[in-house]
PDB file of the backbone (N, CA, C, O) and the ligand in Angstrom, with CONECT records:
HET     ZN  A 101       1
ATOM      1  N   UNK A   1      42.677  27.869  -3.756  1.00  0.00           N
ATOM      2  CA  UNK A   1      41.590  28.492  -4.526  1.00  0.00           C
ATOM      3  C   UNK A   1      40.782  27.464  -5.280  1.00  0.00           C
ATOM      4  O   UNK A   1      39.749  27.782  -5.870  1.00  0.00           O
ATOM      5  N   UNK A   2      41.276  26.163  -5.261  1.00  0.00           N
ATOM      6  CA  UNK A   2      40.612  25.043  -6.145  1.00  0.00           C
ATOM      7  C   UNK A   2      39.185  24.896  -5.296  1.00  0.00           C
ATOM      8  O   UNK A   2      38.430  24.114  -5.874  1.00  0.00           O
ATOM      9  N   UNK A   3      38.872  25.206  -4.613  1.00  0.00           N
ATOM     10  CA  UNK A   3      37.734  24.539  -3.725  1.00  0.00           C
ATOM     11  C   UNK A   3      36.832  24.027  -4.803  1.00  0.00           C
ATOM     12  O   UNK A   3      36.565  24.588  -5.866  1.00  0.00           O
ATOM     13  N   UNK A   4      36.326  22.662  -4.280  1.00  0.00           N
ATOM     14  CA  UNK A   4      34.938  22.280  -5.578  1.00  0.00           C
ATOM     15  C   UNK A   4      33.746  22.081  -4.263  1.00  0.00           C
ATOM     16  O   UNK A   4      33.706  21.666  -3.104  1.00  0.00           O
ATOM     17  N   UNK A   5      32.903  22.638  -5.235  1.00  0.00           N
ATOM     18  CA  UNK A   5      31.734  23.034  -4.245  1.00  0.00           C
ATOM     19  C   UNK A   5      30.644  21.413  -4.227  1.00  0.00           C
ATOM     20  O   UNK A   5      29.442  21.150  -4.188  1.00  0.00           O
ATOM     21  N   UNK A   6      31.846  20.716  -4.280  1.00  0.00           N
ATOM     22  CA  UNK A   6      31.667  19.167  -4.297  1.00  0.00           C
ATOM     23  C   UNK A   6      31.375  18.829  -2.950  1.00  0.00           C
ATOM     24  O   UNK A   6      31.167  17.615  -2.961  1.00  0.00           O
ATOM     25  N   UNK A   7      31.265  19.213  -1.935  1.00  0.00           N
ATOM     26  CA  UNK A   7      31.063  19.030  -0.651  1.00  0.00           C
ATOM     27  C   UNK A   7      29.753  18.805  -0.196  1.00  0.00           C
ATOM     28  O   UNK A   7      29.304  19.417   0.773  1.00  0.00           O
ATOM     29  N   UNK A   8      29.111  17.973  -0.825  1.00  0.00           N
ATOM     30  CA  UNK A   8      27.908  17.695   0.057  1.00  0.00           C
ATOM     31  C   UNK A   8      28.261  16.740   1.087  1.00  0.00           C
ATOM     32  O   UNK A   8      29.238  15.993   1.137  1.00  0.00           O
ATOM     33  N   UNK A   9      27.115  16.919   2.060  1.00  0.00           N
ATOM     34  CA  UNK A   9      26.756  15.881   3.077  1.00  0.00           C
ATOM     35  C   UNK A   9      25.678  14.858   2.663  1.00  0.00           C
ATOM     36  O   UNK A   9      24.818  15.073   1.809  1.00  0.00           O
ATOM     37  N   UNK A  10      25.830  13.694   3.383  1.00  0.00           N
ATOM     38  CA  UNK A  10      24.888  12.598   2.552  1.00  0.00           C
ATOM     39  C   UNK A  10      23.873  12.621   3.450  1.00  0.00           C
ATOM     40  O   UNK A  10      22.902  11.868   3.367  1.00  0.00           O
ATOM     41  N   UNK A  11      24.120  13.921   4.819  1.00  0.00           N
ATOM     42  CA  UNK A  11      22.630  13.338   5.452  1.00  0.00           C
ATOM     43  C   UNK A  11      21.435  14.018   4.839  1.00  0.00           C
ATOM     44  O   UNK A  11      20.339  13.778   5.344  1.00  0.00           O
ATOM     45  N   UNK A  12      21.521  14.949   3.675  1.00  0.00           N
ATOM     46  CA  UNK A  12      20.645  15.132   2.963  1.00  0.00           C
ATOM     47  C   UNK A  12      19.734  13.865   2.551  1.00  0.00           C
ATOM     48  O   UNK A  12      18.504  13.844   2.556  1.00  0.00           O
ATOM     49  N   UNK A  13      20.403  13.054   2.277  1.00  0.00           N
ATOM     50  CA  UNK A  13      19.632  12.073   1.382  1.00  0.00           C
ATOM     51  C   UNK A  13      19.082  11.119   2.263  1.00  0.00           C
ATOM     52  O   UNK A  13      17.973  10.698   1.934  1.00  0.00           O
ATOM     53  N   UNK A  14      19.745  10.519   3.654  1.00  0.00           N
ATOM     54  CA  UNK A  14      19.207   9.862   4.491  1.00  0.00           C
ATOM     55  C   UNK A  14      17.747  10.985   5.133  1.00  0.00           C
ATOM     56  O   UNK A  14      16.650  10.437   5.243  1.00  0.00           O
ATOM     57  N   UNK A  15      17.854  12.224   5.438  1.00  0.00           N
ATOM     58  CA  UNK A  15      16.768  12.856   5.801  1.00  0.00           C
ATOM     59  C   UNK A  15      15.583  12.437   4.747  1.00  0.00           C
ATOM     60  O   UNK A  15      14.429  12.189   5.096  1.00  0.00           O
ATOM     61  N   UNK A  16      16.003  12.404   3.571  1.00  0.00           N
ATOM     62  CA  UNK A  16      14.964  12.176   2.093  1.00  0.00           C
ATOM     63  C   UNK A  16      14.504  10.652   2.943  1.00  0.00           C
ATOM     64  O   UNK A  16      13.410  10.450   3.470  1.00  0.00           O
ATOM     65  N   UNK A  17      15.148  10.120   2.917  1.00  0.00           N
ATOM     66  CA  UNK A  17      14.614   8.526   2.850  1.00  0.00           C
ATOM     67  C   UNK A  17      13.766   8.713   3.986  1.00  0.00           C
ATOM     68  O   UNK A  17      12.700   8.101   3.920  1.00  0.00           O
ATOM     69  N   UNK A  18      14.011   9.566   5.258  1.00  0.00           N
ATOM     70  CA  UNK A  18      13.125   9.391   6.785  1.00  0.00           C
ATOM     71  C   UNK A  18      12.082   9.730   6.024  1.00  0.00           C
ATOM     72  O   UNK A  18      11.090   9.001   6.049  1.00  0.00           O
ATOM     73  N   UNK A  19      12.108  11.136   5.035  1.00  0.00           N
ATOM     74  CA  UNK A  19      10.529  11.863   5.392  1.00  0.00           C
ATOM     75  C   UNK A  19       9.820  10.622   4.413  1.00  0.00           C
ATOM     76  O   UNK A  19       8.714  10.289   4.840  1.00  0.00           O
ATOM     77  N   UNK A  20      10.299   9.836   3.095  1.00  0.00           N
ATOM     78  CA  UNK A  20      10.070   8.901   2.235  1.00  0.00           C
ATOM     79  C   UNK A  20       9.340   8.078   3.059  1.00  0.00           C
ATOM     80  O   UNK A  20       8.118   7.996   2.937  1.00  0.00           O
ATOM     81  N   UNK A  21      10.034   7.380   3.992  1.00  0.00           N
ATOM     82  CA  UNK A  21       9.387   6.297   5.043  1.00  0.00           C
ATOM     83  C   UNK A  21       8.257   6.639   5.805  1.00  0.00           C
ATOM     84  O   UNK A  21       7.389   5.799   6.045  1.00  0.00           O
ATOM     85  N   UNK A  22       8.169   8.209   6.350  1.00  0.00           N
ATOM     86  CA  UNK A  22       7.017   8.566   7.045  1.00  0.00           C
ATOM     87  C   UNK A  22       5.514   8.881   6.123  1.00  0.00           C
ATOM     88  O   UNK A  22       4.310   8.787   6.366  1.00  0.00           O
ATOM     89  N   UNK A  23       6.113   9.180   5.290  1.00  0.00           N
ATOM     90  CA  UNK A  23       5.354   8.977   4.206  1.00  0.00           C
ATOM     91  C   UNK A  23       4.037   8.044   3.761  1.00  0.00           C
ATOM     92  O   UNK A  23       2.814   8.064   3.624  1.00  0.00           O
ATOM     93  N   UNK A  24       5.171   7.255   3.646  1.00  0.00           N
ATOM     94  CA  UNK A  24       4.665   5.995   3.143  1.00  0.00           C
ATOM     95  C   UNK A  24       3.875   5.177   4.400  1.00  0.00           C
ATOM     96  O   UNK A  24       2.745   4.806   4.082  1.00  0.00           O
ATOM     97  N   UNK A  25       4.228   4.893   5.559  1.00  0.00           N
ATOM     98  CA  UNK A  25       3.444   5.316   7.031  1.00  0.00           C
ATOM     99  C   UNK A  25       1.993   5.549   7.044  1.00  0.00           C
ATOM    100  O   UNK A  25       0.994   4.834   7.124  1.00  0.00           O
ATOM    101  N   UNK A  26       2.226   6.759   6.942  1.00  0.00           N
ATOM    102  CA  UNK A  26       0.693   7.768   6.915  1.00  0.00           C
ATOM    103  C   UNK A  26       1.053   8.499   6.224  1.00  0.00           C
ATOM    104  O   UNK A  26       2.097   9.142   6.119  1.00  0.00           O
ATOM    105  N   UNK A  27      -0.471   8.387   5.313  1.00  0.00           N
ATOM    106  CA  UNK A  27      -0.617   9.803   5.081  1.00  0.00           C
ATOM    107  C   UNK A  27      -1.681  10.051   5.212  1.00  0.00           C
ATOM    108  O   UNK A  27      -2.656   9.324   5.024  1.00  0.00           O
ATOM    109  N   UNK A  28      -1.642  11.017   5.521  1.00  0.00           N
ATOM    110  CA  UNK A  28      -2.832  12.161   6.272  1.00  0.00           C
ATOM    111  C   UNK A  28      -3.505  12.829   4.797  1.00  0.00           C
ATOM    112  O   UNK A  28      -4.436  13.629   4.886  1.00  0.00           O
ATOM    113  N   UNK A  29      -3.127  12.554   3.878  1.00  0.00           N
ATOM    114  CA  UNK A  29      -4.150  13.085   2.823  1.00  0.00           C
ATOM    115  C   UNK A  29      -4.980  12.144   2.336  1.00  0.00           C
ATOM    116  O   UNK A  29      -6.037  12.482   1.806  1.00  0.00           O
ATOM    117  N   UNK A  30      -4.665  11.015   2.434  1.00  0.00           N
ATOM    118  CA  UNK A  30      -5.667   9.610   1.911  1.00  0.00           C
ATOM    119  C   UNK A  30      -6.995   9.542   2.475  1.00  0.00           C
ATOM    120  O   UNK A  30      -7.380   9.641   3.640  1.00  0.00           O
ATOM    121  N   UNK A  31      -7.600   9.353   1.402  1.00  0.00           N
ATOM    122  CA  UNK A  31      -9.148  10.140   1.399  1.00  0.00           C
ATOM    123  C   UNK A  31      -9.664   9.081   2.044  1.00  0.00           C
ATOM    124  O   UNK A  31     -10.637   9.314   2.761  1.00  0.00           O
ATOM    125  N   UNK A  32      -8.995   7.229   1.932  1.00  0.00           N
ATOM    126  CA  UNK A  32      -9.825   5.948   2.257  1.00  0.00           C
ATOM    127  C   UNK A  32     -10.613   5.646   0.684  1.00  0.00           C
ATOM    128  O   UNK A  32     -10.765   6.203  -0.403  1.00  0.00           O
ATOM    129  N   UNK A  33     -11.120   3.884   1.664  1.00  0.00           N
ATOM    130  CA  UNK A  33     -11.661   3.504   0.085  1.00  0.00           C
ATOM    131  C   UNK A  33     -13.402   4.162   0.276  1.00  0.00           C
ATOM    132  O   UNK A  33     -14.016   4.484  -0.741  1.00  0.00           O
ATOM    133  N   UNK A  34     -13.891   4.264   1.316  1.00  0.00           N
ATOM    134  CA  UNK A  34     -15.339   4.733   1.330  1.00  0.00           C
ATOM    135  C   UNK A  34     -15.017   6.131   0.126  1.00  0.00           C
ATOM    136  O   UNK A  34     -15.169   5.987  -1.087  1.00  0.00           O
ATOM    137  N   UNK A  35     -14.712   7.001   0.561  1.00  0.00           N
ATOM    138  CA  UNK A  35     -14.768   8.217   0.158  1.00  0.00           C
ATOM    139  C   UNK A  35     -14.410   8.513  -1.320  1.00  0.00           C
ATOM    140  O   UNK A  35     -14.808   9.372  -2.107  1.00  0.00           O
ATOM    141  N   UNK A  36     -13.371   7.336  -1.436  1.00  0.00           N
ATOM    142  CA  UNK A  36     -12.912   7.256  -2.841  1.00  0.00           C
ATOM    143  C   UNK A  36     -14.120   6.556  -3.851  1.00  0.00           C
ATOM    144  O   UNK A  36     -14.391   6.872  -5.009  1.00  0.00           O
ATOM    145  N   UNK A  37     -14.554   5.819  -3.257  1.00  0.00           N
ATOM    146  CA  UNK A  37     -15.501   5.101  -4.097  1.00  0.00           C
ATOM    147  C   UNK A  37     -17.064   5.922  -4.539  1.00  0.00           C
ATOM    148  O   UNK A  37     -17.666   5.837  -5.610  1.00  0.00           O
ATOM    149  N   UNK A  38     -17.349   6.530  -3.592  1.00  0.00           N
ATOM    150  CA  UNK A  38     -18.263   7.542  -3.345  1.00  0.00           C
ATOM    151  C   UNK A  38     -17.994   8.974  -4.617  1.00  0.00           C
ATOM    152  O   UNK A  38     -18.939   9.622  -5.067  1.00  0.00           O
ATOM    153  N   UNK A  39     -16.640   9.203  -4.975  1.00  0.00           N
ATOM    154  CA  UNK A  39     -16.512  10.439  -5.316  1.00  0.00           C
ATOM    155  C   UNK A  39     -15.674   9.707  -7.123  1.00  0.00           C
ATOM    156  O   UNK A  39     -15.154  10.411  -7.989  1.00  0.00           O
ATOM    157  N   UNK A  40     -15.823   8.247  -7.154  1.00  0.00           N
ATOM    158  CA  UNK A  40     -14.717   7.670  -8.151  1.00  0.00           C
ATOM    159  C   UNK A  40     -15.551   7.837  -9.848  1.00  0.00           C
ATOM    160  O   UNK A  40     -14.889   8.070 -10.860  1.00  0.00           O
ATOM    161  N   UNK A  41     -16.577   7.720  -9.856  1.00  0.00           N
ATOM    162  CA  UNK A  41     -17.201   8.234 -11.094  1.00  0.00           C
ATOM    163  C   UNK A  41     -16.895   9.637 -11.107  1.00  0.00           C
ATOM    164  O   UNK A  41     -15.761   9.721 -11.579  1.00  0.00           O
ATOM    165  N   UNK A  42     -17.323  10.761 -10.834  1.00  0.00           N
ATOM    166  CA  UNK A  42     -17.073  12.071 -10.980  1.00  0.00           C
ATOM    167  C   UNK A  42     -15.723  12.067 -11.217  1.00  0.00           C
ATOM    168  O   UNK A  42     -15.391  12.671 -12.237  1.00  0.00           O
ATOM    169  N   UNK A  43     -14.514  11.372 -10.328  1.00  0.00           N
ATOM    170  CA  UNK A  43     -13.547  11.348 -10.242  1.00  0.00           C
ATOM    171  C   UNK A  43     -12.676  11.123 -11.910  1.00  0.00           C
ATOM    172  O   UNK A  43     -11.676  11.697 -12.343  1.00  0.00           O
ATOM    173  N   UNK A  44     -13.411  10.223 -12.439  1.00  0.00           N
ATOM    174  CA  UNK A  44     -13.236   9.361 -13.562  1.00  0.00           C
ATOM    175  C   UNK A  44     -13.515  10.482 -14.532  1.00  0.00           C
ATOM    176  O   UNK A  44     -12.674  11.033 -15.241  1.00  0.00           O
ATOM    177  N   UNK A  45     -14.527  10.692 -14.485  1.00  0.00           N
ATOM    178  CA  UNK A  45     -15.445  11.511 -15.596  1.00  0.00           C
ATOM    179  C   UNK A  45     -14.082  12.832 -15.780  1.00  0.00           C
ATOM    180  O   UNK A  45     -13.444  12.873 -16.832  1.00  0.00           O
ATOM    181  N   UNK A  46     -13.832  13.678 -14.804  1.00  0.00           N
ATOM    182  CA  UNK A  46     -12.905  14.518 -14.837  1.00  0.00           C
ATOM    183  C   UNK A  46     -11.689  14.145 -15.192  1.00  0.00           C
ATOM    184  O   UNK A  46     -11.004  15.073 -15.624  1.00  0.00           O
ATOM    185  N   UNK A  47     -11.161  13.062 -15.158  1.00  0.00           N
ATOM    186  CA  UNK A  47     -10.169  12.755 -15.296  1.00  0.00           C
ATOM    187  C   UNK A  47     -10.343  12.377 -17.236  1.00  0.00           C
ATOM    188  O   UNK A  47      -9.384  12.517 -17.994  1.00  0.00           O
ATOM    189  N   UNK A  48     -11.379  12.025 -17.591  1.00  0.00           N
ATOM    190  CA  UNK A  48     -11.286  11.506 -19.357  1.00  0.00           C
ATOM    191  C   UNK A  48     -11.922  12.634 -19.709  1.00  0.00           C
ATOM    192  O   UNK A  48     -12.177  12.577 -20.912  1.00  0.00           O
ATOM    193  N   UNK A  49     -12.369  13.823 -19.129  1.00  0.00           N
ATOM    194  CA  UNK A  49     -12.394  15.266 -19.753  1.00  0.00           C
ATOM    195  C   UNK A  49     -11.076  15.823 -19.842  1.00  0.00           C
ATOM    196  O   UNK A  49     -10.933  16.929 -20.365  1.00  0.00           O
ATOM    197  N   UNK A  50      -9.971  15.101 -19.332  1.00  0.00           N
ATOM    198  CA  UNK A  50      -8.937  15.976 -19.693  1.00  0.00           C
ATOM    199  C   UNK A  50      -8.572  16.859 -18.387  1.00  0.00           C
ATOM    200  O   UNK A  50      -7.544  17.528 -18.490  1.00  0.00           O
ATOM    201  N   UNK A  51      -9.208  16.933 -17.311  1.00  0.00           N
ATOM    202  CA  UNK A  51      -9.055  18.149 -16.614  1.00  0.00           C
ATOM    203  C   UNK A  51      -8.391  17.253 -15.270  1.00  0.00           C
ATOM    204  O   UNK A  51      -8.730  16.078 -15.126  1.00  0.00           O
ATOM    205  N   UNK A  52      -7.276  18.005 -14.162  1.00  0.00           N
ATOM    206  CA  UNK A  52      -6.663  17.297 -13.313  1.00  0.00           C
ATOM    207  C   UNK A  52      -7.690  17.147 -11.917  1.00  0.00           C
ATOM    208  O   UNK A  52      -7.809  18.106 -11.155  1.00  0.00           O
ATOM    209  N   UNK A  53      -8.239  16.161 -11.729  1.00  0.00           N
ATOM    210  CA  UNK A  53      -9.158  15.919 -10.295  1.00  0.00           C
ATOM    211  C   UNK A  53      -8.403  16.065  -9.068  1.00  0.00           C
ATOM    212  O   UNK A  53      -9.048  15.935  -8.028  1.00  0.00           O
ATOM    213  N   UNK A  54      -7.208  16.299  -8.986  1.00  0.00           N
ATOM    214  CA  UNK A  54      -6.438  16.475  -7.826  1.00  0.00           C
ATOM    215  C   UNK A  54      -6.640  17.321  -7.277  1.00  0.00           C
ATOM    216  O   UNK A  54      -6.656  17.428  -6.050  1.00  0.00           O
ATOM    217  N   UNK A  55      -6.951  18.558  -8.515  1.00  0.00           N
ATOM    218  CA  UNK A  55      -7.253  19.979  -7.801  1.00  0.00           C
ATOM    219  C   UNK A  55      -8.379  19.963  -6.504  1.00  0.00           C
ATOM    220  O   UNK A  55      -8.439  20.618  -5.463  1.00  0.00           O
ATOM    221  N   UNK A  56      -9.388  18.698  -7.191  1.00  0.00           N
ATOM    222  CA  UNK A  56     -11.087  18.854  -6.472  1.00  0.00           C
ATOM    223  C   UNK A  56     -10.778  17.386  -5.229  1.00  0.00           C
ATOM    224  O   UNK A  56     -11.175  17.298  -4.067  1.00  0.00           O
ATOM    225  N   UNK A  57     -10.016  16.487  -5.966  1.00  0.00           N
ATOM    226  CA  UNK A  57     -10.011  15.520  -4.614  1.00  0.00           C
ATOM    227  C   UNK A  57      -8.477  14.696  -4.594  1.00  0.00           C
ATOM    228  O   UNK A  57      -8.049  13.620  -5.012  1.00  0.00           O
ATOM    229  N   UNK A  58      -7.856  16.055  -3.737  1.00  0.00           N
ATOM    230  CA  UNK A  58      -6.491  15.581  -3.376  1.00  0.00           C
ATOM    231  C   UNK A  58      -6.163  14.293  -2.424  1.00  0.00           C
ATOM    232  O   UNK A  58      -5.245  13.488  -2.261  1.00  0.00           O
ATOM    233  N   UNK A  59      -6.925  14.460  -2.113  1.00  0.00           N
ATOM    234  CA  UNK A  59      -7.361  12.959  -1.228  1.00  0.00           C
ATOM    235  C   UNK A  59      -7.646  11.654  -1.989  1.00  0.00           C
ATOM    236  O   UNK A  59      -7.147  10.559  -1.730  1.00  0.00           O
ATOM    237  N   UNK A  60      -8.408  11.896  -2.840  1.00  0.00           N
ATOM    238  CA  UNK A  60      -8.484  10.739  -3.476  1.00  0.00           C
ATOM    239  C   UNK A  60      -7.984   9.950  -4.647  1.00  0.00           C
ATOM    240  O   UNK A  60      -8.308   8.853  -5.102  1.00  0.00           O
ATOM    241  N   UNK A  61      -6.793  11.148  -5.109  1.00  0.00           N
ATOM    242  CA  UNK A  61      -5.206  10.664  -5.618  1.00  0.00           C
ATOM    243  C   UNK A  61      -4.167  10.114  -5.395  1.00  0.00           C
ATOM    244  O   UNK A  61      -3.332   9.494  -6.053  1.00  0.00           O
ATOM    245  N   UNK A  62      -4.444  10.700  -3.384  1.00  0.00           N
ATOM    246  CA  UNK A  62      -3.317  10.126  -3.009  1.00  0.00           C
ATOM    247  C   UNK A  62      -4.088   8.974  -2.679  1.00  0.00           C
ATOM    248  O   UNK A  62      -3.152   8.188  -2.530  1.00  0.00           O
ATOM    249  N   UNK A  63      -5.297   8.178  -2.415  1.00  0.00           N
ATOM    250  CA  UNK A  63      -5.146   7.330  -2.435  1.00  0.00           C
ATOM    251  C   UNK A  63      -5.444   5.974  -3.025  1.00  0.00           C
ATOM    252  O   UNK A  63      -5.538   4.850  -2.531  1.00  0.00           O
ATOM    253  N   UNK A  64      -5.592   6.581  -4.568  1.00  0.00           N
ATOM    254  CA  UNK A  64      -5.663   6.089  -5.547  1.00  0.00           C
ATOM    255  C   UNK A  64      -4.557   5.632  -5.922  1.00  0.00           C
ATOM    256  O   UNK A  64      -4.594   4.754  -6.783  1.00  0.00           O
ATOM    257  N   UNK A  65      -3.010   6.156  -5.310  1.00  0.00           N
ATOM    258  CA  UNK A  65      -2.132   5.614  -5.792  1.00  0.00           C
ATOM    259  C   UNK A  65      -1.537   4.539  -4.496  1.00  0.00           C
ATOM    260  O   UNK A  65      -0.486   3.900  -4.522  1.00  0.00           O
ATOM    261  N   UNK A  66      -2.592   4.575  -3.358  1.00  0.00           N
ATOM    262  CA  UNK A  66      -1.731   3.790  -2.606  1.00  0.00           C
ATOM    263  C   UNK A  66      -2.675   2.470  -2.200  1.00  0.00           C
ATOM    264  O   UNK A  66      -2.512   1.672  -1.278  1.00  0.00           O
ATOM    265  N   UNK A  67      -3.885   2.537  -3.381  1.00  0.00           N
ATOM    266  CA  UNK A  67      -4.418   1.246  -3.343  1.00  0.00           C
ATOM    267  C   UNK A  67      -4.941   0.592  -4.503  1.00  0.00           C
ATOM    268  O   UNK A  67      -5.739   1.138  -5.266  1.00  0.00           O
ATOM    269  N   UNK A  68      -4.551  -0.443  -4.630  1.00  0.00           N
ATOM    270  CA  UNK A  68      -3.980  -0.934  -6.095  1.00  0.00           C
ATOM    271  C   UNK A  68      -5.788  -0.825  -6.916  1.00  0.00           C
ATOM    272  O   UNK A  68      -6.081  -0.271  -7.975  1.00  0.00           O
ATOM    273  N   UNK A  69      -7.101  -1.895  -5.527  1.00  0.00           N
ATOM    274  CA  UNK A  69      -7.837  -2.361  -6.088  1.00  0.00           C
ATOM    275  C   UNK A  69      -9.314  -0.909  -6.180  1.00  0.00           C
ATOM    276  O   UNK A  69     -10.490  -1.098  -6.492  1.00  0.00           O
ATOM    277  N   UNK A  70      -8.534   0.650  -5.716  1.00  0.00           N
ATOM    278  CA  UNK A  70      -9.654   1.149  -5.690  1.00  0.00           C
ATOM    279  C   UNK A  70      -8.795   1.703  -7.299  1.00  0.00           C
ATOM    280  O   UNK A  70      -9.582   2.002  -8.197  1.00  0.00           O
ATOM    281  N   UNK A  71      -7.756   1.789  -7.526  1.00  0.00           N
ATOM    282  CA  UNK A  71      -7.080   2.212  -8.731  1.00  0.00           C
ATOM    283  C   UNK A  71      -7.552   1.322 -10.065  1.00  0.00           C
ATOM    284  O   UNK A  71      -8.125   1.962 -10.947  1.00  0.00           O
ATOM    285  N   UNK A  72      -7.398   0.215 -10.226  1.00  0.00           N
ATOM    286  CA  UNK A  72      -8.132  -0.941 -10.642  1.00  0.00           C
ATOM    287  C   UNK A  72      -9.736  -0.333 -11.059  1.00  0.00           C
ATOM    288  O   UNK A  72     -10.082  -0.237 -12.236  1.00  0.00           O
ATOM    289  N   UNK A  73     -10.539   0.011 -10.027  1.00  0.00           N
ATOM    290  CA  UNK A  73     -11.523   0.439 -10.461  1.00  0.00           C
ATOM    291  C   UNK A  73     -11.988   1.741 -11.310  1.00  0.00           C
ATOM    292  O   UNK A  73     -12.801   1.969 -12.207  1.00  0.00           O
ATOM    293  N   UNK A  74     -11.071   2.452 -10.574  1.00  0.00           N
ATOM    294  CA  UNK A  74     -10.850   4.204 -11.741  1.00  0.00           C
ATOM    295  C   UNK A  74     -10.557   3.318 -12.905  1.00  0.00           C
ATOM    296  O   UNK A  74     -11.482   3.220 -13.711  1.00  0.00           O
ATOM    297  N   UNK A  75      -9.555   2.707 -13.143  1.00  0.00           N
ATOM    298  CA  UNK A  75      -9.193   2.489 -14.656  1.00  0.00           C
ATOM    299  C   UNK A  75     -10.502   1.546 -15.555  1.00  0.00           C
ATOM    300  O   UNK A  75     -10.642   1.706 -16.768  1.00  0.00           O
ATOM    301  N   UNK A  76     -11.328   0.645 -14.808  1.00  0.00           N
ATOM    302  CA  UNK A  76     -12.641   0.610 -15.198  1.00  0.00           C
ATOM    303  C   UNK A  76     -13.650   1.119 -15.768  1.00  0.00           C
ATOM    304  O   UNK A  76     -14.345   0.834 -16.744  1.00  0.00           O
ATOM    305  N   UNK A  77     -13.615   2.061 -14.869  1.00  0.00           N
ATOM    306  CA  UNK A  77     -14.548   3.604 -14.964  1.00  0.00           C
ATOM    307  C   UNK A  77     -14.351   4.385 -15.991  1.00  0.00           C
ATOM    308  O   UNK A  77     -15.218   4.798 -16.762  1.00  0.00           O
ATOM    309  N   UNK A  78     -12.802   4.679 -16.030  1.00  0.00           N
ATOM    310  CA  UNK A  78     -12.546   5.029 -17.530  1.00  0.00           C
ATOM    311  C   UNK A  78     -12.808   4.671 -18.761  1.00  0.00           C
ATOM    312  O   UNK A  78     -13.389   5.315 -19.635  1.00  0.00           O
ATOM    313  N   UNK A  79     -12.308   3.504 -18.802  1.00  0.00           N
ATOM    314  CA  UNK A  79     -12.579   2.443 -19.931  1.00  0.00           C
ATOM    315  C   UNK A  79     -14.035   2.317 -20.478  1.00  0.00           C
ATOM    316  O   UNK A  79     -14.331   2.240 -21.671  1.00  0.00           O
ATOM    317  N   UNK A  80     -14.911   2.309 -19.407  1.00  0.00           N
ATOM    318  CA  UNK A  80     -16.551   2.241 -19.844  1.00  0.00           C
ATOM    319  C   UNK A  80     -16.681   4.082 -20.211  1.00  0.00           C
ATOM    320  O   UNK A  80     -17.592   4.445 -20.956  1.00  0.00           O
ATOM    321  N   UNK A  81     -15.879   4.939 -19.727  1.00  0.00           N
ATOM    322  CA  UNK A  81     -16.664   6.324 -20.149  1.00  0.00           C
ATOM    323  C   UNK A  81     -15.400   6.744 -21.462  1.00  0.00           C
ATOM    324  O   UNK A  81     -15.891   7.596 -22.203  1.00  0.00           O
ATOM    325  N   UNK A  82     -14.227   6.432 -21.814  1.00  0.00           N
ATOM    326  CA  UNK A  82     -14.106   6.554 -23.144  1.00  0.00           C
ATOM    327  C   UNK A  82     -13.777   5.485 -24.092  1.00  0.00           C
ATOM    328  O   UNK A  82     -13.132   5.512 -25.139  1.00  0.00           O
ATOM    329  N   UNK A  83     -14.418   4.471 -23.428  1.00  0.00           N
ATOM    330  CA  UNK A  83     -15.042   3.712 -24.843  1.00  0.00           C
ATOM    331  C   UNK A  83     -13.549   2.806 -25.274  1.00  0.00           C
ATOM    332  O   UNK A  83     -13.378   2.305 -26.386  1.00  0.00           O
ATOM    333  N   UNK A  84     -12.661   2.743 -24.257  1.00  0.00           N
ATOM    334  CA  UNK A  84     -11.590   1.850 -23.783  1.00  0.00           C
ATOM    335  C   UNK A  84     -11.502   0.413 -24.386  1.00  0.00           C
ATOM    336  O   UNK A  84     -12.209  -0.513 -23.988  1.00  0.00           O
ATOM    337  N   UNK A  85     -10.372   0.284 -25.598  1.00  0.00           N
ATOM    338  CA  UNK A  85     -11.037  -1.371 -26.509  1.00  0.00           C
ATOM    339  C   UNK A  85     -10.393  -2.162 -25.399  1.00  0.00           C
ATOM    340  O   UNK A  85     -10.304  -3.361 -25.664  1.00  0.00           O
ATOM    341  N   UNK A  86      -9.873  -1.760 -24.103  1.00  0.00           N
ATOM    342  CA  UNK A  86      -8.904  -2.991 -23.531  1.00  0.00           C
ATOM    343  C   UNK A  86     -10.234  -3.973 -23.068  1.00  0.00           C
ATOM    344  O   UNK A  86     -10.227  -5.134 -23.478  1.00  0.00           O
ATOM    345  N   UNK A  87     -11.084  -3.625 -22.432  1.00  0.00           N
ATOM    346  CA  UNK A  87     -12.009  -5.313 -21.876  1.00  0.00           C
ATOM    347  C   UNK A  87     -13.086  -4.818 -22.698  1.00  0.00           C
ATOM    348  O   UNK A  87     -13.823  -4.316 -21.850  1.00  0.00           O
ATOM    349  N   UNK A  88     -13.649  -4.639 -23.840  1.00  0.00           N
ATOM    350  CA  UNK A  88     -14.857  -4.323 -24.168  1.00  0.00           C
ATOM    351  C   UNK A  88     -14.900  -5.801 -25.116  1.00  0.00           C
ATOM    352  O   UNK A  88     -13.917  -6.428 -25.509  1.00  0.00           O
ATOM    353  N   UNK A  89     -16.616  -6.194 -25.383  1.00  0.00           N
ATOM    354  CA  UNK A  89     -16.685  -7.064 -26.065  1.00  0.00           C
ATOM    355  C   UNK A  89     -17.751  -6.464 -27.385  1.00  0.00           C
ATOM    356  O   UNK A  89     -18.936  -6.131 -27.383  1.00  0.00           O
ATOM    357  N   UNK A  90     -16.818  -6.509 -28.348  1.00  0.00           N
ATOM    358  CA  UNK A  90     -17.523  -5.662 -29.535  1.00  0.00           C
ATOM    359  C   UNK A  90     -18.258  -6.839 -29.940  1.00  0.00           C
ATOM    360  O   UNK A  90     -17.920  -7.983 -29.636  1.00  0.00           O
ATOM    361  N   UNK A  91     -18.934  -6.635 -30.403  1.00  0.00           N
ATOM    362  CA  UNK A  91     -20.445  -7.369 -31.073  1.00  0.00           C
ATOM    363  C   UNK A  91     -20.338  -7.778 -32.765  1.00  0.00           C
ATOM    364  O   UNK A  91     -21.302  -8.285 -33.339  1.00  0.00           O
TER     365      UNK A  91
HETATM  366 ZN    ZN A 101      -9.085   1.870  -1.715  1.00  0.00          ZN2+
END
């Protein structure tokens, strides 16, 4: 009657790592840097209103996180639209 419902299988977790790897592969939601760059002000702007842009460009989250230098530029974008003290040169 002791049974412990301790019995997992570990190919749970190796399945995790396949879909992890295919993943990382392709993905089929990555918007690219054209599209991202095209949509990265609006992108920005929504994003320092507070409101989540993923909803409007799921595409260009995911591939905002899978490229360092279009990410680099959102955080730019930000910085100039709320007034960001990290690179500003106050006068
Ligand atoms: Zn890019």
């Amino acid at each position: 009657m002791a049974d412990s419902a301790g019995n997992d299988t570990s190919d749970e977790h190796e399945d995790h790592w396949d879909r992890l790897e295919a993943f990382l592969q392709t993905d089929p939601q990555d918007a690219g840097c054209d599209a991202t760059m095209e949509v990265l002000d609006v992108y920005a702007e929504l994003v320092a209103a507070g409101s989540d842009p993923a909803d409007r460009f799921p595409g260009v989250k995911a591939h905002l996180l899978a490229c360092g230098p279009c990410a680099e530029d959102l955080e730019g974008l930000l910085a100039a639209i709320t007034g960001g003290s990290s690179t500003t040169d106050v006068p």
